[in-house]
KOLDO-355100 format. One record per residue (C-alpha): residue number from 1; x, y, z. Coordinates in steps of 0.2 Angstrom, whole numbers, plus 5000, padded with zeros to 4 digits. Layout:
     k      u      v      w
   NUM      X      Y      Z
...
This chain:
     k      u      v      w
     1   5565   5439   5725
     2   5580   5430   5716
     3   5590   5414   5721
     4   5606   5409   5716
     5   5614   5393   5720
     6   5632   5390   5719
     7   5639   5373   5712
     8   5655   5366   5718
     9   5665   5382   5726
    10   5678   5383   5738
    11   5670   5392   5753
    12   5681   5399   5766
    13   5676   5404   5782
    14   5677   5401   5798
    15   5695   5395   5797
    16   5691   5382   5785
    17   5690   5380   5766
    18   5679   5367   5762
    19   5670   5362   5746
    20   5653   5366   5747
    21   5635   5373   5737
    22   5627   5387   5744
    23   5609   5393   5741
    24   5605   5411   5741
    25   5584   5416   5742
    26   5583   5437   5742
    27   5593   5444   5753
    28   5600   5432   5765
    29   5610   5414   5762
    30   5595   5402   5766
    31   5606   5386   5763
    32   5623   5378   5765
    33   5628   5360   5762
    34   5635   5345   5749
    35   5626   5340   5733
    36   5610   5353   5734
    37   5597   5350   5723
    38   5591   5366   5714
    39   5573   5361   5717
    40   5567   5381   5719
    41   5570   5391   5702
    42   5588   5396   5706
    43   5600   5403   5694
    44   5614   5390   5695
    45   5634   5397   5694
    46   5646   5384   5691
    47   5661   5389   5703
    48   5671   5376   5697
    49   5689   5382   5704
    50   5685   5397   5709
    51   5682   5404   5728
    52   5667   5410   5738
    53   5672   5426   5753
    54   5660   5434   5763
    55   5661   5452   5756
    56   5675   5463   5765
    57   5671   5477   5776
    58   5681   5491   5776
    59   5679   5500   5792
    60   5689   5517   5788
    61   5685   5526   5771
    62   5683   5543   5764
    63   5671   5546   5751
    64   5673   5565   5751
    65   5653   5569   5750
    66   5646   5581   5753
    67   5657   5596   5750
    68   5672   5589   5743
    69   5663   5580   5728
    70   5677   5585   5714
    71   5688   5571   5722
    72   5676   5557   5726
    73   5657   5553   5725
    74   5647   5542   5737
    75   5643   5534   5721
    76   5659   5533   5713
    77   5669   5525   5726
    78   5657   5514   5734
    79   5658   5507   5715
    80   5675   5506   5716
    81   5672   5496   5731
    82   5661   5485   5726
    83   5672   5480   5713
    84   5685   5475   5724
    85   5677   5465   5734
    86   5669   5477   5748
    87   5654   5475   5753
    88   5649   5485   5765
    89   5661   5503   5773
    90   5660   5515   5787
    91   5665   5530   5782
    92   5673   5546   5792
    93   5665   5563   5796
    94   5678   5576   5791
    95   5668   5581   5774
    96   5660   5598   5771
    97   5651   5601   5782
    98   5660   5591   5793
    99   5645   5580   5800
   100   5645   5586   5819
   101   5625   5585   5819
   102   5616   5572   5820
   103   5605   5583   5806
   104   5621   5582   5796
   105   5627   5564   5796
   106   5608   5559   5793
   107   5614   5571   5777
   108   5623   5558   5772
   109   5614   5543   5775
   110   5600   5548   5763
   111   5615   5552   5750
   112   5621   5536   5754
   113   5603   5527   5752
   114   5599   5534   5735
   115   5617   5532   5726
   116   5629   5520   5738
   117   5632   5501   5729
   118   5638   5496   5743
   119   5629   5494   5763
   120   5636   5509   5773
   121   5636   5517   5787
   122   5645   5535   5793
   123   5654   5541   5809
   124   5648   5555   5819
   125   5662   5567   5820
   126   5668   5576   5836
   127   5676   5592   5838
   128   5680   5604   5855
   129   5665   5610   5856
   130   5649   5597   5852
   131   5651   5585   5862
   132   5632   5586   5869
   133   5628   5582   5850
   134   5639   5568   5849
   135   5632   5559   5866
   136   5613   5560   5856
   137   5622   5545   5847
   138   5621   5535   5862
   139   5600   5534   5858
   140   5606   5527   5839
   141   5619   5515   5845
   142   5611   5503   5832
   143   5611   5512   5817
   144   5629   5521   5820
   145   5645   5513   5818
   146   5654   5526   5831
   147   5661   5541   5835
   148   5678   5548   5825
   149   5689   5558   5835
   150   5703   5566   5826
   151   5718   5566   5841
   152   5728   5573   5830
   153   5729   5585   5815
   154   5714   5586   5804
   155   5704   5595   5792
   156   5692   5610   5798
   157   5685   5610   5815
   158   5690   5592   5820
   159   5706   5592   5831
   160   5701   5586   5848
   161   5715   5592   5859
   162   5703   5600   5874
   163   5705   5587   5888
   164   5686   5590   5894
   165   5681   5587   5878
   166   5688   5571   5878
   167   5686   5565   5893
   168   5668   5567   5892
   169   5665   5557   5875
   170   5677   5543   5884
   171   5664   5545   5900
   172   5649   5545   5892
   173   5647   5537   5874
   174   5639   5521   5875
   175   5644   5518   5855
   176   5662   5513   5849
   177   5676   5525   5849
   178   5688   5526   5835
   179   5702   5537   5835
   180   5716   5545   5822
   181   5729   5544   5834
   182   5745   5559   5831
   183   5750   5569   5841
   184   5751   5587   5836
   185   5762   5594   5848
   186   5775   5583   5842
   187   5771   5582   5823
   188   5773   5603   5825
   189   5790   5603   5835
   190   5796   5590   5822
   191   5791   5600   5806
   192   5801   5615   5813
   193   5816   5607   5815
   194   5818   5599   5802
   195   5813   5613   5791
   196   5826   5624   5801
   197   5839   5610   5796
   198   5832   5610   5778
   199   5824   5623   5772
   200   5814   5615   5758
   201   5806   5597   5764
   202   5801   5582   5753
   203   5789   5567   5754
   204   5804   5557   5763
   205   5802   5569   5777
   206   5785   5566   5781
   207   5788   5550   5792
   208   5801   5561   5800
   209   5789   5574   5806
   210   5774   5562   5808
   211   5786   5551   5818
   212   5784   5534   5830
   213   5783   5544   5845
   214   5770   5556   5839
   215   5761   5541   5837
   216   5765   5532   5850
   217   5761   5545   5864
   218   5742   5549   5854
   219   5738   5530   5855
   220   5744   5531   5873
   221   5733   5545   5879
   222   5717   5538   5872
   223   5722   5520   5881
   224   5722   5529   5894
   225   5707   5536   5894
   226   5698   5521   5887
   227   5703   5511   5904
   228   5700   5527   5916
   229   5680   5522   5908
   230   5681   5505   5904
   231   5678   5513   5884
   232   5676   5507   5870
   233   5690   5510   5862
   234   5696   5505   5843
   235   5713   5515   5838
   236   5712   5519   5819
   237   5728   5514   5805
   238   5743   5507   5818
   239   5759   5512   5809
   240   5774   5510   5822
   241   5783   5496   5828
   242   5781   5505   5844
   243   5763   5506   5847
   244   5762   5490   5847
   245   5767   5485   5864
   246   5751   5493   5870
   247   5741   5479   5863
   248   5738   5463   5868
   249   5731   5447   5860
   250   5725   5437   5876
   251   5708   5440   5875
   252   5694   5434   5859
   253   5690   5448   5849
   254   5674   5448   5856
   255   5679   5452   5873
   256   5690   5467   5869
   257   5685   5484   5875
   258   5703   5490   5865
   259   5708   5485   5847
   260   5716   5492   5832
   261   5714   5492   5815
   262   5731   5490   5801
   263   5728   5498   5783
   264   5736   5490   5767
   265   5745   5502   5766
   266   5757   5501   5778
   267   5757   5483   5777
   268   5763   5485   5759
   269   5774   5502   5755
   270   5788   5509   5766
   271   5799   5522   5766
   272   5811   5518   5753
   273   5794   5521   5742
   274   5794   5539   5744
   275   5809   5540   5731
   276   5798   5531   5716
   277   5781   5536   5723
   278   5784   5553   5731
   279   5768   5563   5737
   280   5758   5548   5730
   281   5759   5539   5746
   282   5760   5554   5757
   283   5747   5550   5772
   284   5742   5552   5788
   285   5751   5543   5799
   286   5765   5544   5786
   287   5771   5528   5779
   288   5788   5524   5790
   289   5805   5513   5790
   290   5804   5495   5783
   291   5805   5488   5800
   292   5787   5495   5804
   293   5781   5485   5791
   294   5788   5469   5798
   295   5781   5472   5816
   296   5764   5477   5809
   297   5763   5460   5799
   298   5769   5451   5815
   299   5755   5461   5823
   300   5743   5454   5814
   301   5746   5436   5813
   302   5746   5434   5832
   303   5731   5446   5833
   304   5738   5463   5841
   305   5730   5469   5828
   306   5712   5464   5824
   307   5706   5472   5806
   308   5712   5477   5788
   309   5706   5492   5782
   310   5710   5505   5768
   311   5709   5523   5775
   312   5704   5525   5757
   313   5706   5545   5756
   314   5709   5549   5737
   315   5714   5567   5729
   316   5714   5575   5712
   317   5731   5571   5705
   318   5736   5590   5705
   319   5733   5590   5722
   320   5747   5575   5724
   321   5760   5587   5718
   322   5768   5604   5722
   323   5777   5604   5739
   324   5778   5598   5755
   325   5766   5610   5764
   326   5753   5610   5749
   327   5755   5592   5742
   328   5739   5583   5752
   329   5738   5567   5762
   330   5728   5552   5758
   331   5727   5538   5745
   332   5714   5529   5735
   333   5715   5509   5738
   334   5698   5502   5740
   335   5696   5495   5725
   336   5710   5484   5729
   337   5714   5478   5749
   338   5707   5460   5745
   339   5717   5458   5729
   340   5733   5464   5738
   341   5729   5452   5753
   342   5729   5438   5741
   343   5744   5443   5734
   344   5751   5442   5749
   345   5742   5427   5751
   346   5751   5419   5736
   347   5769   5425   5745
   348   5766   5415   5759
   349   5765   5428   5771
   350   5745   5426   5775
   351   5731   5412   5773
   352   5716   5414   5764
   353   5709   5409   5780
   354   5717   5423   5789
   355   5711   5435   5775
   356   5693   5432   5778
   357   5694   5433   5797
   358   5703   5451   5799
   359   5695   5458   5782
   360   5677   5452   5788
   361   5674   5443   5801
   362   5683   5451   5813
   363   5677   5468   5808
   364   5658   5463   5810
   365   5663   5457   5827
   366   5673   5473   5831
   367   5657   5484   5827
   368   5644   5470   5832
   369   5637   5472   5813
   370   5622   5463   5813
   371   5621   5447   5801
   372   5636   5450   5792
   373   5654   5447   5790
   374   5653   5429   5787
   375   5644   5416   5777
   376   5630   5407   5787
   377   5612   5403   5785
   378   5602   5415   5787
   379   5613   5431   5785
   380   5613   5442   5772
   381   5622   5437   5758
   382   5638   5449   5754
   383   5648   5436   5744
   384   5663   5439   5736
   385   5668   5426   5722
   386   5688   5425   5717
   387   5695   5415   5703
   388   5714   5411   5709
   389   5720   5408   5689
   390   5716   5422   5681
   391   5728   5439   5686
   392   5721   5459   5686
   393   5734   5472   5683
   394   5729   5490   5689
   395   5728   5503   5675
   396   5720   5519   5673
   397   5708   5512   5662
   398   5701   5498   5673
   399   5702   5511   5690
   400   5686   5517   5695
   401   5689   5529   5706
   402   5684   5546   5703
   403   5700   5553   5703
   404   5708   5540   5692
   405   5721   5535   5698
   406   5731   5524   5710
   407   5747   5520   5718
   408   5747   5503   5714
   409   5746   5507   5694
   410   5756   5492   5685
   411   5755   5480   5698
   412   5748   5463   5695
   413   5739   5455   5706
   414   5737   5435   5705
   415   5718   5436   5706
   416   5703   5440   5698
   417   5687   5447   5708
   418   5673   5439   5697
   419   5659   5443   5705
   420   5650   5451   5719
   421   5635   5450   5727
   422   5629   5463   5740
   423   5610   5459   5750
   424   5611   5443   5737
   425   5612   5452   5722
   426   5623   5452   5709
   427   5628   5471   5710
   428   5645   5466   5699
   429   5648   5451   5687
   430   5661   5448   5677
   431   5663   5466   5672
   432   5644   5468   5671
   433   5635   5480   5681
   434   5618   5477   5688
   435   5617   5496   5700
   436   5596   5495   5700
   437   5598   5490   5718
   438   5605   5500   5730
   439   5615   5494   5747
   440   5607   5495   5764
   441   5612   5501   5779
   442   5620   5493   5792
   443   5613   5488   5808
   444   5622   5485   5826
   445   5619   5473   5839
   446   5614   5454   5843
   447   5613   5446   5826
   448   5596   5441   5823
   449   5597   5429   5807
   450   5580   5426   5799
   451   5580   5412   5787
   452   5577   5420   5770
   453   5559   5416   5764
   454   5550   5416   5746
């Protein structure tokens, strides 16, 4: 099995940054301390000025297989991931088939174990009608990240909107809830009048019909339900100033049965974006008025909102275009949340510290991800290495994403992801690929953190 030890890095974690080595032995981190000695055959890295992260979980992507496979590949955009930093995703059910068997999302876990570089794991989906199927779960609760309920509009047989339905999966499931919360009666009354005012919409439009309220009054129904059965409830991409006052930061993470997730996206575009970006950022819930940003930032410095994530849910470029009605919703960013956290990192708005925490920690705790999430002994060893002095400007010919492109084309970020290591390999280095090794998938429950061994 191979060991690497890292000389002289800056490790943050934990709320600290601290100067440390670190001692990798297969999979897991089997060493953390001052001055090691490589006594054991390691291959040494000199991280002389550089940063050491535990690798990033993105808790929210959509890798468009099987079915939808023109846009996105497993393969292609866990690739992508891993090249920004992400470890290990969970990734949503609304692909073709939509995975509403347990037959079907084990589909894609043996897609995922033959082509993902990345550790993964896959939501079982709910519709109207299967929630008998959906409750099997509750018997995998510690190989499945959750349950994905669509309270709002969605692709094929997903919108939950029959109240026995949902009351039952609030009742019963034993796994994690997670929720796109929109309401549709709202979004529908709102796209009439305004298209009887207009007659010919645009991408501005779009927070317009997908408003605050429509939000608002979604992420208040499945609160609801969630504290009727003490649930466990964790409410997807929070865009709107007003939902926020449903959360509260009282409680550690760990004692939350209700917590939220904020993407980057809505931590970095507004509004005012629509006019140089158009249908590009058009997604669901929409990207809305500067002030949403603001609160939303707010939100997750005083720990209303408890992860990052990407909602990574990339189209063709044709499929961007045309109008309003046709022009799909969803944007391809998980090559890039870390490097866009550490831009906002070299602003002033966030510490590395609190970059680590809601980008990994906080997520493994979220879903109780066994051995992961952060950087101690004995725990597999997802690393993430970041050099602070050298900058990465995105560009089509350094995107990986199979649809090739990005809304952040032209930016330039003030860091370099140089390497990363997944299950304590060196799955990207310095613009070399090593994809022999696949990633794993994820586990749930109490951690359990064997010392790595020869």
């Amino acid at each position: 099995m191979q060991k690497y030890l890292f000389k002289n890095i800056h490790l943050v974690n934990e709320g600290k940054i601290q100067a440390l080595d670190l001692l990798t032995n297969g999979e897991r981190i089997e060493k953390i301390g001052s001055q090691l000695d490589n006594k054991r055959g390691a291959i040494e890295i000199n991280c002389e000025g550089k940063f050491l992260l535990p690798g990033i979980i993105d808790d929210q992507v959509h890798f468009r297989e099987p079915g939808l496979t023109h846009k996105a590949t497993i393969y292609t955009e866990s690739k992508a991931a891993v090249a920004g930093g992400v470890t290990s995703f969970m990734e949503m059910p609304n692909t073709i088939p939509n995975a509403l068997t347990v037959n079907l999302l084990e589909d894609k876990y043996n897609i995922a174990a033959q082509s993902s570089l990345a550790n993964y794991s896959f939501f079982m989906g709910v519709s109207n009608t299967n929630a008998e199927e959906v409750l099997k779960v509750n018997k995998l609760k510690e190989s499945i990240c959750g349950v994905k309920i669509f309270m709002g509009a969605s692709t094929g047989n997903m919108l939950v909107d029959n109240y026995g339905t949902l009351e039952k999966i609030f009742r019963e499931s034993e796994v994690l809830i997670a929720t796109h919360c929109e309401d549709e009666k709202i979004i529908k009354e709102n796209y009439q009048r305004i298209k009887n005012e207009k007659s010919v919409l645009s991408a501005a439009d779009h927070p317009l019909i997908r408003d605050d309220n429509a939000c608002y009054e979604s992420s208040l129904s499945a609160i609801q339900l969630a504290k009727k059965y003490n649930s466990r409830l964790h409410i997807l991409h929070i865009s709107t100033e007003k939902e926020l006052q449903l959360f509260g930061n009282m409680l550690p993470l760990k004692d939350k049965r209700i917590t939220a997730e904020v993407c980057v996206h809505h931590l970095h575009f507004t509004a005012y974006d629509y006019e140089r970006l158009g249908y590009k950022i058009k997604c669901n819930p929409a990207i809305k008025a500067p002030y949403n940003k603001e609160a939303l930032w707010k939100a997750l410095l005083d720990d209303r909102l408890d992860v990052i994530a990407t909602d990574h849910a990339p189209h063709l470029l044709s499929e961007k275009e045309g109008d309003y009605e046709h022009a799909h919703a969803g944007l391809p960013l998980v090559q890039h949340p870390l490097l866009l956290m550490l831009h906002y990192y070299r602003q002033g708005k966030i510490s590395l510290e609190k970059i680590v925490e809601k980008m990994s920690h906080a997520v493994a705790d979220c879903f109780n991800i066994k051995d992961r999430g952060y950087i101690r002994e004995g725990y597999f060893a997802d690393l993430v290495m970041v050099d602070m002095n050298l900058h990465t400007t995105v560009s089509k010919e350094n995107i990986l994403y199979k649809c090739r492109w990005s809304p952040l084309e032209n930016f330039t970020f003030p860091a370099t992801i140089t390497n990363t290591f997944i299950n304590g390999n060196m799955v990207y280095g310095n613009g070399v690929w090593n994809e022999s090794i696949k990633g794993q998938r994820l586990k749930f429950g109490p951690s359990n953190s064997p010392k790595g061994e020869d």
